[in-house]
OpenMM code with the backbone's topology and positions (N, CA, C; nanometers):
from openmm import Vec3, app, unit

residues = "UNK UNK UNK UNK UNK UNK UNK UNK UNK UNK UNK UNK UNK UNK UNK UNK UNK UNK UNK UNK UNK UNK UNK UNK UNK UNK UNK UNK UNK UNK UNK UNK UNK UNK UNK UNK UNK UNK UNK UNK UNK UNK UNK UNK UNK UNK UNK UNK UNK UNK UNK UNK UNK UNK UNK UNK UNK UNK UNK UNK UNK UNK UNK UNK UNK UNK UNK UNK UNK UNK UNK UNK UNK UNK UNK UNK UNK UNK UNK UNK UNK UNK UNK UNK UNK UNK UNK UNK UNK UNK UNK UNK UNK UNK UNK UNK UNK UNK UNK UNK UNK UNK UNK UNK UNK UNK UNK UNK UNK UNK UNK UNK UNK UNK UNK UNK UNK UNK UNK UNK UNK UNK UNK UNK UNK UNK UNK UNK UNK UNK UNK UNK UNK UNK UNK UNK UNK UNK UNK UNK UNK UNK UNK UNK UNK UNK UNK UNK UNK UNK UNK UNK UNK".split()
positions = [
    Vec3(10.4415, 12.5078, 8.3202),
    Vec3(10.4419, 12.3672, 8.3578),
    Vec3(10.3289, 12.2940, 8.2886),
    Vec3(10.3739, 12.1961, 8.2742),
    Vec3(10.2326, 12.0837, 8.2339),
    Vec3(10.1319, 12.0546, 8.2601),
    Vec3(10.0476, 12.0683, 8.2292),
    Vec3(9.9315, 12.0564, 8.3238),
    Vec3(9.9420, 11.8541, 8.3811),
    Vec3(9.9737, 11.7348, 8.2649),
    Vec3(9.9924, 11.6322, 8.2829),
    Vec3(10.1176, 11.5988, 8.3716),
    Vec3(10.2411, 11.6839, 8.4378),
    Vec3(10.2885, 11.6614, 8.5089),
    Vec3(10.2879, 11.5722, 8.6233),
    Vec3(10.3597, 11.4708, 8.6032),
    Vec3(10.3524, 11.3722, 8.7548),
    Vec3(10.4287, 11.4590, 8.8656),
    Vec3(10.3752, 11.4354, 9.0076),
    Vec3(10.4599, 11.4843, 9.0831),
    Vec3(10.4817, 11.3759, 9.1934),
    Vec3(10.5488, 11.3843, 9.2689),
    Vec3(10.6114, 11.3081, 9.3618),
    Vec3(10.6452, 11.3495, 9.5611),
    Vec3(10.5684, 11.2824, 9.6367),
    Vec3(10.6063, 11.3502, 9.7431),
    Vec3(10.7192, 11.3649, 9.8031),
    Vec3(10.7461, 11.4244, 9.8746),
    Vec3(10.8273, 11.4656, 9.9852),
    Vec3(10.8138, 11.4151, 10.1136),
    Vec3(10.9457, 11.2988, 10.1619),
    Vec3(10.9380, 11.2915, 10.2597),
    Vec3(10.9452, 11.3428, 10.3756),
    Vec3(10.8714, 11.3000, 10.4833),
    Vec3(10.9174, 11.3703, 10.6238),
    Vec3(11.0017, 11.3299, 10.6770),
    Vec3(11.0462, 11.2371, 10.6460),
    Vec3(11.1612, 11.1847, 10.7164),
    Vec3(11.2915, 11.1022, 10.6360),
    Vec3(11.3808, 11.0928, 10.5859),
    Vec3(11.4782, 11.0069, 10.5505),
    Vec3(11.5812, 10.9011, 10.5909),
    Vec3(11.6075, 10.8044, 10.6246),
    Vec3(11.7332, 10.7613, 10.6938),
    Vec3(11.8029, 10.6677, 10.5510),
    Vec3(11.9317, 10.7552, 10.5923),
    Vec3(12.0250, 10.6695, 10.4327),
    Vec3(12.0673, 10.5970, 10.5481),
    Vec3(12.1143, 10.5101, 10.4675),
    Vec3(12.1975, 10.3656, 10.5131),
    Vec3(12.3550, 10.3434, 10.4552),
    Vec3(12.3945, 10.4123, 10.3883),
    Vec3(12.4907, 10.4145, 10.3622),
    Vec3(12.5971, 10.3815, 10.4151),
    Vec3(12.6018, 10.4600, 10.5419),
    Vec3(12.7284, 10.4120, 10.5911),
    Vec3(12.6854, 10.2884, 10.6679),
    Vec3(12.5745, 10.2304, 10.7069),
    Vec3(12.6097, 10.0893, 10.7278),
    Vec3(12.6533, 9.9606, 10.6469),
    Vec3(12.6007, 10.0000, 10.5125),
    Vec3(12.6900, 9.8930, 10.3602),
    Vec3(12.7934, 9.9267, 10.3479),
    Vec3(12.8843, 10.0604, 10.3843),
    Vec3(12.9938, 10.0633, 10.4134),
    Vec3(13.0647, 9.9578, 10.4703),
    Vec3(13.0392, 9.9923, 10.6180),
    Vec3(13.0770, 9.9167, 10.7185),
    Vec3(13.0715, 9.7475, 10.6992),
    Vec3(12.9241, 9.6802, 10.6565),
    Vec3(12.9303, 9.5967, 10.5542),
    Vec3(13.0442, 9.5339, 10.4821),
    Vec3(13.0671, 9.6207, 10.3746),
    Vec3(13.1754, 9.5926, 10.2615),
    Vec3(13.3060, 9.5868, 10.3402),
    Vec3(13.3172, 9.6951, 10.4459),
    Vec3(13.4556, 9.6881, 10.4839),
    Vec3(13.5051, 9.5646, 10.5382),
    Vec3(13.4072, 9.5231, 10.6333),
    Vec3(13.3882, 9.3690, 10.7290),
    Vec3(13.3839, 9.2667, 10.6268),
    Vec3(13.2977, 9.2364, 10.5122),
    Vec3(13.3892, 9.1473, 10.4364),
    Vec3(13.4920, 9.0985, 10.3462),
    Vec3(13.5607, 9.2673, 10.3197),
    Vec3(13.6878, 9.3120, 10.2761),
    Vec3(13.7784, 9.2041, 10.3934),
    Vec3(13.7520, 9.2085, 10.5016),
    Vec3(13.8133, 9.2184, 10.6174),
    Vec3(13.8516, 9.0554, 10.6477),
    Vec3(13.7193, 9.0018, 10.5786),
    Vec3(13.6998, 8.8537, 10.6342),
    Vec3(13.6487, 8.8531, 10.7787),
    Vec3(13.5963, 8.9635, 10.8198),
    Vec3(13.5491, 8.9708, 10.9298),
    Vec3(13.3851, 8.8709, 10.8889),
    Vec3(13.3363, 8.9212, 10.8223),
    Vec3(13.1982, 8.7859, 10.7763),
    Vec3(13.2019, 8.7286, 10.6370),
    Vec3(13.1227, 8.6433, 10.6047),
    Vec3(13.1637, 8.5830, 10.4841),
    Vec3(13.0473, 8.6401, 10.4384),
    Vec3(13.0839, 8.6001, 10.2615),
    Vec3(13.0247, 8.6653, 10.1447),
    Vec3(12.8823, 8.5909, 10.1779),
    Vec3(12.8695, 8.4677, 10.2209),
    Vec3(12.7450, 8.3938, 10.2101),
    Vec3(12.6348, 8.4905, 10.2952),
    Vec3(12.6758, 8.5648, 10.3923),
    Vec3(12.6597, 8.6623, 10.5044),
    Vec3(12.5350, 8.7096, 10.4488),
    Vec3(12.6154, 8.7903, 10.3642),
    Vec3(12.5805, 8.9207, 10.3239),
    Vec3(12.4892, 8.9079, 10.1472),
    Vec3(12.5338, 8.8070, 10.0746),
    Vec3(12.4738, 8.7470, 9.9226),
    Vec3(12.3444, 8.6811, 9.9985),
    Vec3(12.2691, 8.7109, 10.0888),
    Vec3(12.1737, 8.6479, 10.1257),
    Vec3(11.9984, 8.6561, 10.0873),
    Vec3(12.0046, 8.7170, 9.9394),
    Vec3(11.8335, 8.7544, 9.9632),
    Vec3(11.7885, 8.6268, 9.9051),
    Vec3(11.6500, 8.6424, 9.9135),
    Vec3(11.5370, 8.5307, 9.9442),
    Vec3(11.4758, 8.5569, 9.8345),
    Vec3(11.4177, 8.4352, 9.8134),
    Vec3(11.3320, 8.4512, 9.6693),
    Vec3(11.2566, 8.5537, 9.6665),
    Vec3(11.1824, 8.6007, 9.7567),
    Vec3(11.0830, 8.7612, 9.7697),
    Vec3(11.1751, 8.8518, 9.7402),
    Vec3(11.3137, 8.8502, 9.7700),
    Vec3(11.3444, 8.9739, 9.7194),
    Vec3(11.4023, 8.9632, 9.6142),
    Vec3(11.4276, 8.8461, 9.5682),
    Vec3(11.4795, 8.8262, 9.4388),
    Vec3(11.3890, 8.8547, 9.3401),
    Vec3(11.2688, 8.8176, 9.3361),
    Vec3(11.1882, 8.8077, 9.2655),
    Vec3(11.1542, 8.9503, 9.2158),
    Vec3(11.0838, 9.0318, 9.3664),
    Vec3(11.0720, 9.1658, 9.3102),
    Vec3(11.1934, 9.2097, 9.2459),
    Vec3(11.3078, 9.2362, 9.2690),
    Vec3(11.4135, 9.3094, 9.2124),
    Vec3(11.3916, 9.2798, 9.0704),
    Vec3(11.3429, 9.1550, 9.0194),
    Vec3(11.4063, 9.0636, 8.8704),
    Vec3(11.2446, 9.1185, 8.8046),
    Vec3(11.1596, 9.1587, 8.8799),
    Vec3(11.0246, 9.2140, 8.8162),
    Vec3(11.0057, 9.3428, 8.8162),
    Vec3(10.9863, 9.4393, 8.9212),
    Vec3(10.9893, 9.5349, 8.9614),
    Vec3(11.0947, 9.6657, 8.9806),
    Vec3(11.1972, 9.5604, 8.9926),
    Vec3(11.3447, 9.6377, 9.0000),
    Vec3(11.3282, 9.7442, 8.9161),
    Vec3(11.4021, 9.8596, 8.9434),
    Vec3(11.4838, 9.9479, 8.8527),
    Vec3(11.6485, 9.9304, 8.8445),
    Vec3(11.6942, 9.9139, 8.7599),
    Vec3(11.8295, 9.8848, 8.6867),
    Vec3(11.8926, 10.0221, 8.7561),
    Vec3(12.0117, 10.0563, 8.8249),
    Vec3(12.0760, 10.1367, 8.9270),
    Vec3(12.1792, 10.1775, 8.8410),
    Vec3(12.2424, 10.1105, 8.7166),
    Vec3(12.3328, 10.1782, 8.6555),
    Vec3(12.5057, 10.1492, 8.7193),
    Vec3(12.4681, 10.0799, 8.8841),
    Vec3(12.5897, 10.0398, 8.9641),
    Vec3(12.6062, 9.9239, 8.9485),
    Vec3(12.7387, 9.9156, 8.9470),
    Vec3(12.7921, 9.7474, 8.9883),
    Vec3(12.7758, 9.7224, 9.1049),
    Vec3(12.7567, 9.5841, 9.1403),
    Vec3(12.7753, 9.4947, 9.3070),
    Vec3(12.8566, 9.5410, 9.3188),
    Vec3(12.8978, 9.5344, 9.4553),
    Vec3(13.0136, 9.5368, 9.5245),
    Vec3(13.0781, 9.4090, 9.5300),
    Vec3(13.0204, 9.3190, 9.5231),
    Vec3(13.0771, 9.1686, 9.5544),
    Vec3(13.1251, 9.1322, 9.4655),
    Vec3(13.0129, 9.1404, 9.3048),
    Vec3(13.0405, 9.0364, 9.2062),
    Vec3(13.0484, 9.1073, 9.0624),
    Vec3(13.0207, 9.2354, 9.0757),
    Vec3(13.0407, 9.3872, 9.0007),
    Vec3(12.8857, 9.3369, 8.8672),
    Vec3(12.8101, 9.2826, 8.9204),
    Vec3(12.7083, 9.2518, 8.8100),
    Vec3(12.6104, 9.3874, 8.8210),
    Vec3(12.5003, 9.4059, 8.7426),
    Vec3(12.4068, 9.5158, 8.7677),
    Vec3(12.3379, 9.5024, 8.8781),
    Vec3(12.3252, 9.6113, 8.9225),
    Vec3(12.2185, 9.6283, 9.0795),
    Vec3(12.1044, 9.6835, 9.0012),
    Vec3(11.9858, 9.6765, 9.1102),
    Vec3(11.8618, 9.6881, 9.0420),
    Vec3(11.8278, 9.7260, 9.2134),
    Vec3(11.7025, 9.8139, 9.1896),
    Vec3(11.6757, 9.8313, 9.3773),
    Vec3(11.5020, 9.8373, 9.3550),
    Vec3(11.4396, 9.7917, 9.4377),
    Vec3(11.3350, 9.8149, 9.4573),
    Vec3(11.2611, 9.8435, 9.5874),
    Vec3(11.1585, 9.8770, 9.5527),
    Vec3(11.0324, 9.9165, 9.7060),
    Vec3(10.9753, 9.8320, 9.7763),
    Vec3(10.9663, 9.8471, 9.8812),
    Vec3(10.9134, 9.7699, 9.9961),
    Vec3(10.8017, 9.8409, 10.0707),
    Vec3(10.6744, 9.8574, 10.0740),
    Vec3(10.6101, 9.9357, 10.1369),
    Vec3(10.5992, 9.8959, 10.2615),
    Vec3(10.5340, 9.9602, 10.3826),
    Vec3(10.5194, 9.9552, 10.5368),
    Vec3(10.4472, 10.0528, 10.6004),
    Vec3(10.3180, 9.9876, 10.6158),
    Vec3(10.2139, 10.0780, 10.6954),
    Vec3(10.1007, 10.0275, 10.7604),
    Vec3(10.0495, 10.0975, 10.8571),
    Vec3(9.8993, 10.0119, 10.8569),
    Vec3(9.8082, 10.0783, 10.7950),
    Vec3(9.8001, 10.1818, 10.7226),
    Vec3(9.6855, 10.2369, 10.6611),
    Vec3(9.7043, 10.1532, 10.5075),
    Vec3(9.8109, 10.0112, 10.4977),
    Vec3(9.8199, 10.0063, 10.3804),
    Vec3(9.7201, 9.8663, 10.3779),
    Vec3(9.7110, 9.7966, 10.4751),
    Vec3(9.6294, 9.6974, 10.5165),
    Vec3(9.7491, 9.5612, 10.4595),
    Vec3(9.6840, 9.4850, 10.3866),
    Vec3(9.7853, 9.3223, 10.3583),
    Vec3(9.8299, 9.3955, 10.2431),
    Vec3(9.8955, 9.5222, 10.1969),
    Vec3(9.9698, 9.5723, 10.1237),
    Vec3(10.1296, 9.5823, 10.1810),
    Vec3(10.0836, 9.6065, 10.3161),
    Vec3(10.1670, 9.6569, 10.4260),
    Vec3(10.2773, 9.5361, 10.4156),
    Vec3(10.4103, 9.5357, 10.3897),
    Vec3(10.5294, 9.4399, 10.4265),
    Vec3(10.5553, 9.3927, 10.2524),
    Vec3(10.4916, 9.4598, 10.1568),
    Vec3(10.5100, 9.4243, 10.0181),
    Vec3(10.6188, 9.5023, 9.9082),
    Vec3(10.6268, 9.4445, 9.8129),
    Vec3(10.7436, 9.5108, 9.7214),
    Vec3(10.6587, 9.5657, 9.6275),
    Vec3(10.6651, 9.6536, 9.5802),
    Vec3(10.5762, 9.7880, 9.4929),
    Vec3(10.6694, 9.8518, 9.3848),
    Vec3(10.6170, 9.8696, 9.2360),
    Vec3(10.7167, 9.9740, 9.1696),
    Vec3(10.6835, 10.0630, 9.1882),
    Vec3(10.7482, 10.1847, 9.1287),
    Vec3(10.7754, 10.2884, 9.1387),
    Vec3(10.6341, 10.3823, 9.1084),
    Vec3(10.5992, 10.3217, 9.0264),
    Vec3(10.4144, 10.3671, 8.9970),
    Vec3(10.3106, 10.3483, 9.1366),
    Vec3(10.3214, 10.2406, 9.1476),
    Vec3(10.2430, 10.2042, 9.2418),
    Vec3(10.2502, 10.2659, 9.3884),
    Vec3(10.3584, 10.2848, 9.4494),
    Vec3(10.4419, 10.3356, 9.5299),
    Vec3(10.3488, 10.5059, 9.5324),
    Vec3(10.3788, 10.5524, 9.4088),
    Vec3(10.3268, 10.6769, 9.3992),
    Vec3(10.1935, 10.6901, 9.3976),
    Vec3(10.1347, 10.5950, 9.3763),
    Vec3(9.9991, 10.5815, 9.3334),
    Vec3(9.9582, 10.5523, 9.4926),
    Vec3(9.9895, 10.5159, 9.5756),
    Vec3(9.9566, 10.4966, 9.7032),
    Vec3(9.9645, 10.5999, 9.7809),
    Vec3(10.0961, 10.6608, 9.7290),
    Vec3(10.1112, 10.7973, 9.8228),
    Vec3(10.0285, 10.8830, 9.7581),
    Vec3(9.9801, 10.8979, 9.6789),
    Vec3(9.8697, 11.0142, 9.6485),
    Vec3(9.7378, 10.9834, 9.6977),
    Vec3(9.7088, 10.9071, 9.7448),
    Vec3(9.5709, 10.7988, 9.7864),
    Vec3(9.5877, 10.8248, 9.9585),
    Vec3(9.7086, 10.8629, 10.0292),
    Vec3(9.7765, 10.8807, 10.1763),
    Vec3(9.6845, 10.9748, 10.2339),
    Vec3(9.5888, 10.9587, 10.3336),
    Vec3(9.4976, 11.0066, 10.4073),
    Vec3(9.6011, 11.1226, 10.4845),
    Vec3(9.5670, 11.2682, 10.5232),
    Vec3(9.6973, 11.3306, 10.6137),
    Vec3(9.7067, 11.3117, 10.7741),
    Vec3(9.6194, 11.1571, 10.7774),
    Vec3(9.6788, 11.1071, 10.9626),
    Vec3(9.7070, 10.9654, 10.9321),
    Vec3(9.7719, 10.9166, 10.7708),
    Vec3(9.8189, 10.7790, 10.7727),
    Vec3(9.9505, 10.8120, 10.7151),
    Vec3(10.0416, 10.7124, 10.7713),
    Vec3(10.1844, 10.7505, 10.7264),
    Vec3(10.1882, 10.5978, 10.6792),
    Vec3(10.3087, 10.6133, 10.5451),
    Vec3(10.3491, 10.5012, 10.5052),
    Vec3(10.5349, 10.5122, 10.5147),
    Vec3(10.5837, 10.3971, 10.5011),
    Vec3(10.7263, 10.3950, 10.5386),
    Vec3(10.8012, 10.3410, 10.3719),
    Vec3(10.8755, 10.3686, 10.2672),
    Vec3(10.9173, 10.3235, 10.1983),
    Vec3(11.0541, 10.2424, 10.2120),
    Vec3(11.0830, 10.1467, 10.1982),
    Vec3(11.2279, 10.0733, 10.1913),
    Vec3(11.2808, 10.0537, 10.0732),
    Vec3(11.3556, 10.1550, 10.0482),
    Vec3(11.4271, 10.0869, 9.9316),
    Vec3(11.5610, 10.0082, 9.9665),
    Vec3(11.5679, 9.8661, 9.8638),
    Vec3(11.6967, 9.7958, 9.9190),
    Vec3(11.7365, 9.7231, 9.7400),
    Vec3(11.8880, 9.7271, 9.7702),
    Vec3(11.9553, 9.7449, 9.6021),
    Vec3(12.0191, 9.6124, 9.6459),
    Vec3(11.9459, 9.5018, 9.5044),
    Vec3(11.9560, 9.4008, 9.5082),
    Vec3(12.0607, 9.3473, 9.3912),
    Vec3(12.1332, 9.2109, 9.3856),
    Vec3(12.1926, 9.2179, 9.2999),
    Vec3(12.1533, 9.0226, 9.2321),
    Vec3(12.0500, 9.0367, 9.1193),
    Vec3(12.0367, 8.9027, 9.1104),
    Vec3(12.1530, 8.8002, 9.0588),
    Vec3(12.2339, 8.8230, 9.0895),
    Vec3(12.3611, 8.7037, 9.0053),
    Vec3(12.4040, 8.6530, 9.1433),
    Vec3(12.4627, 8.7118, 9.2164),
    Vec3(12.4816, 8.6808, 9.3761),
    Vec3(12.4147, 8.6937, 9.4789),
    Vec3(12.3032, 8.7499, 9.4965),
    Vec3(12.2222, 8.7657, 9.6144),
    Vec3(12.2429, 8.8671, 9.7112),
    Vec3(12.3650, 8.9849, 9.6739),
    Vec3(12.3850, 9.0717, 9.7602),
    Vec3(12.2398, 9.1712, 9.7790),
    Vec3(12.1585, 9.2343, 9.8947),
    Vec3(12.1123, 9.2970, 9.8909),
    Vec3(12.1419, 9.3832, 10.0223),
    Vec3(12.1031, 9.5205, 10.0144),
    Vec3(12.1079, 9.5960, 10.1595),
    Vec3(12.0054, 9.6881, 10.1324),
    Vec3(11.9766, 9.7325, 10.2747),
    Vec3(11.8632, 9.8473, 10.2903),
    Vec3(11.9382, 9.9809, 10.2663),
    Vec3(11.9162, 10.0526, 10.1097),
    Vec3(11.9495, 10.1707, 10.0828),
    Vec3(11.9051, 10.3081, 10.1592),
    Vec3(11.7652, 10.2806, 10.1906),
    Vec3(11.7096, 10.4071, 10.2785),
    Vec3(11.5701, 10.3667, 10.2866),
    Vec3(11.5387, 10.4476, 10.4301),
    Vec3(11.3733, 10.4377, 10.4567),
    Vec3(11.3485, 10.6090, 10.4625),
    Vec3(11.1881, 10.6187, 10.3617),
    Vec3(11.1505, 10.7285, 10.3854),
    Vec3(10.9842, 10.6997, 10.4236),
    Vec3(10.9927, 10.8210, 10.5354),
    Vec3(10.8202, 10.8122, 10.6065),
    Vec3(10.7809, 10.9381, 10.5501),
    Vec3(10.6229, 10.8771, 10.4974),
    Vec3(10.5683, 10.9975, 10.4507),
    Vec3(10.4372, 10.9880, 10.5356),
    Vec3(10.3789, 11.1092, 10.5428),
    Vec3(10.2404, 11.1075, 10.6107),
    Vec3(10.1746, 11.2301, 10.5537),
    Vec3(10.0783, 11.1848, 10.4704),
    Vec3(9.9700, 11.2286, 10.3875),
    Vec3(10.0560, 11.3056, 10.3001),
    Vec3(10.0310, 11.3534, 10.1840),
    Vec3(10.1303, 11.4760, 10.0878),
    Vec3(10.0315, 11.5808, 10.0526),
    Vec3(9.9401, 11.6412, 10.1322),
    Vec3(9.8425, 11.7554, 10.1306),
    Vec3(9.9856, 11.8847, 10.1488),
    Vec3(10.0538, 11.9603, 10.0080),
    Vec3(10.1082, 12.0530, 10.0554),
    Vec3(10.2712, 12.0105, 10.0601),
    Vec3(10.2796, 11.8541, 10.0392),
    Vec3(10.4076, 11.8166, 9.9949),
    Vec3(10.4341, 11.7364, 9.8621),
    Vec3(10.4283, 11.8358, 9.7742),
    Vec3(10.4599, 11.7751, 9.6793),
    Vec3(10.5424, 11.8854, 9.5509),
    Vec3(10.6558, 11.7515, 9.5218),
    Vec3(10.7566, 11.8252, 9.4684),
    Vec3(10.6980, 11.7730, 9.2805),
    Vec3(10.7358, 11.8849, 9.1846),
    Vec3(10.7469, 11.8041, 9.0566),
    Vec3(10.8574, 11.6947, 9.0233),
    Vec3(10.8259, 11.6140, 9.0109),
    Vec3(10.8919, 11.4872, 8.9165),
    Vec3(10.9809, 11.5404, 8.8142),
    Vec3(10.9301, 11.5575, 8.6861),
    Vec3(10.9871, 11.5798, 8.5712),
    Vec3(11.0644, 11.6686, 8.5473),
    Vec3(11.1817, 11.6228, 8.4797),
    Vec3(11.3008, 11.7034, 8.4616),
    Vec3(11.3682, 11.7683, 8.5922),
    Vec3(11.3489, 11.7181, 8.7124),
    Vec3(11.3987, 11.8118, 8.8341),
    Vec3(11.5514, 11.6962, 8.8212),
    Vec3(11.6316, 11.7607, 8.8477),
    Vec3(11.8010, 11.6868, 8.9050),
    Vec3(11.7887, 11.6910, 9.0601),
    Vec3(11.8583, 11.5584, 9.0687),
    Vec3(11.9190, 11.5293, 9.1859),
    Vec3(11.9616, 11.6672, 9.2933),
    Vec3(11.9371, 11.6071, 9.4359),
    Vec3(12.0514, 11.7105, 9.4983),
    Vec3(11.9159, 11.7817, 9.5901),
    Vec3(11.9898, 11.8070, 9.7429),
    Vec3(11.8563, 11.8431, 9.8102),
    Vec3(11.7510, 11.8715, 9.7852),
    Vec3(11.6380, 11.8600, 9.8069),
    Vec3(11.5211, 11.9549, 9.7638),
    Vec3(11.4901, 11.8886, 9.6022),
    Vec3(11.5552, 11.7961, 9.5453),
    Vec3(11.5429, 11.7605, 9.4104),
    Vec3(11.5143, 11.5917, 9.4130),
    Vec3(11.3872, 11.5150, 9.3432),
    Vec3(11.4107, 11.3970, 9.3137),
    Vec3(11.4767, 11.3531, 9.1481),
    Vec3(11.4947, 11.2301, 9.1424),
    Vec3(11.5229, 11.1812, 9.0103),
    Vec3(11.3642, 11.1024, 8.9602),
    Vec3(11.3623, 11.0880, 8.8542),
    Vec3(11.2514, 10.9863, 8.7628),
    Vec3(11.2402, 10.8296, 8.8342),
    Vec3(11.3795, 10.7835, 8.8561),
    Vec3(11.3860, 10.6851, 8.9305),
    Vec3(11.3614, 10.6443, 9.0944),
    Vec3(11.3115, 10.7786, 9.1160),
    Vec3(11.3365, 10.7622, 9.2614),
    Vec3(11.2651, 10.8164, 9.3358),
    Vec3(11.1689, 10.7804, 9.4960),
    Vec3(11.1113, 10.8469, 9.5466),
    Vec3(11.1392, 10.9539, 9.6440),
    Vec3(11.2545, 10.9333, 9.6868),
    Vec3(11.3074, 11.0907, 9.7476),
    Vec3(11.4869, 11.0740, 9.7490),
    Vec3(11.5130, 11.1220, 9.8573),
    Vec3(11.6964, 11.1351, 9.8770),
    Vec3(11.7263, 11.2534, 9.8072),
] * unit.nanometer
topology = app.Topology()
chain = topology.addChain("A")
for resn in residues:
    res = topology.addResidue(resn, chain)
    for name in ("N", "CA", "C"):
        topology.addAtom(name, app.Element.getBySymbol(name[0]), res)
């Protein structure tokens, strides 16, 4: 291994969201809510996505344009960091800095700047990474595995 190897923690906790953008999509398949509903992000999240974003490689669901998703951090050990949008560097750069009795919460949510669709992809809680930490580079997807793009799942 490298000695310059980045590595990346491991969460303690995960919650995908998936099947609630499901449910989502299905309901305005449905006309059960309108598109305005759901195309709703706000310049903060527009903004990070259009700066910070990582490019997802997926189409919207709504308007089939590129999705882009970015970080949202959440903690109190993060101080007026706490409730902010972070790349992917930074993000990491915080969690290696993670005291092992401060937990931080990551949000990732996949935004789409042409229409405004955004949803909460997943929250992961980490608390301190003394002993959790996976290599980054070159690892594939799939339990126990992150991507380059991504901080856990």
């Amino acid at each position: 291994m490298s000695g310059d190897m980045r590595s990346v923690p491991v969460p303690c906790r995960t919650v995908d969201h998936e099947l609630s953008r499901r449910r989502t999509l299905r309901a305005l398949a449905r006309g059960e809510i309108s598109r305005k509903s759901v195309c709703d992000a706000g310049r903060e999240v527009l903004a990070s996505a259009e700066v910070l974003g990582v490019n997802t490689g997926r189409a919207c669901p709504v308007c089939g344009d590129d999705l882009r998703e970015t970080q949202w951090i959440h903690g109190t050990a993060m101080g007026e960091k706490s409730g902010t949008a972070r790349s992917l560097s930074e993000v990491r750069q915080l969690l290696s800095t993670l005291g092992t009795d401060e937990e931080l919460t990551v949000h990732t949510v996949e935004v789409c700047l042409r229409c405004g669709w955004n949803h909460l992809i997943r929250e992961e809680g980490y608390r301190g990474v003394v002993g959790s930490i996976l290599p980054e580079s070159g690892s594939a997807t799939g339990p126990g595995r992150r991507r380059e793009d991504q901080l856990g799942e």
